[in-house]
N, C-alpha and C positions, 0 to 999 in steps of 0.2 A: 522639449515639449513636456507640459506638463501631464497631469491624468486626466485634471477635466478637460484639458484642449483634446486629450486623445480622445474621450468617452463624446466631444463635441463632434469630431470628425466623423466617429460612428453611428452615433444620429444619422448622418446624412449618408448611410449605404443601405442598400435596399435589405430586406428580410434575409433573402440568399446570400448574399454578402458578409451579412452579418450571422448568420448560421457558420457560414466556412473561416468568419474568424473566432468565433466559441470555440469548435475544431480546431482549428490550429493552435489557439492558446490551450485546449484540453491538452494535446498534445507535448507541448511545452513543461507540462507538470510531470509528464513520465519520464523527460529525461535527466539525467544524471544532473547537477549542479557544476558540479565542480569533478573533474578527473582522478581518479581515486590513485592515491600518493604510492609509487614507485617506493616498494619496501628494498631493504636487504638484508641478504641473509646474515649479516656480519648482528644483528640486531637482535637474534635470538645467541648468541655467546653469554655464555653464563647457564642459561634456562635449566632449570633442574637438578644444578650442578649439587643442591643437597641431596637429590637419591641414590647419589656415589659416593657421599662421606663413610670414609671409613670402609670402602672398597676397594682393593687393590686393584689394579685394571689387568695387571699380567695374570695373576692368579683368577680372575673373572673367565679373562679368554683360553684357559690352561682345561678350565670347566666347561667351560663350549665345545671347544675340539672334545675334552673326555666323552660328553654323552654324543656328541656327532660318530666319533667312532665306537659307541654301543651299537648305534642305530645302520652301522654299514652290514 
């Protein structure tokens, strides 16, 4: 069916009728299009990985523990 065959069939529904289908097409506009894409986590690997250049990771976490046991 085309648009003007639809726009043709709405002609012939009364004021009310036609009130509640403005409504229900309003409605149509607030929801979603399409279902928002199932990410994963595997997707952020990498992310960042330049704020670690040239950090040792053992000697990082050697530094954690040190000030966690100031703070006992």
């Amino acid at each position: 069916m085309t648009l003007q065959e639809i726009a043709q069939e709405v002609r012939r529904l009364s004021v009310d009728e036609r009130k509640e289908l403005i409504s229900i097409l309003v409605d149509t506009l607030t929801e979603p299009t399409t279902q928002p894409k199932k990410r994963s986590l595997l997707e952020l690997e990498g992310l960042g990985k330049d704020i670690w250049e040239g950090i040792d990771a053992q000697e990082y976490v050697n530094e954690l523990r040190r000030e966690w046991d100031h703070r006992s």
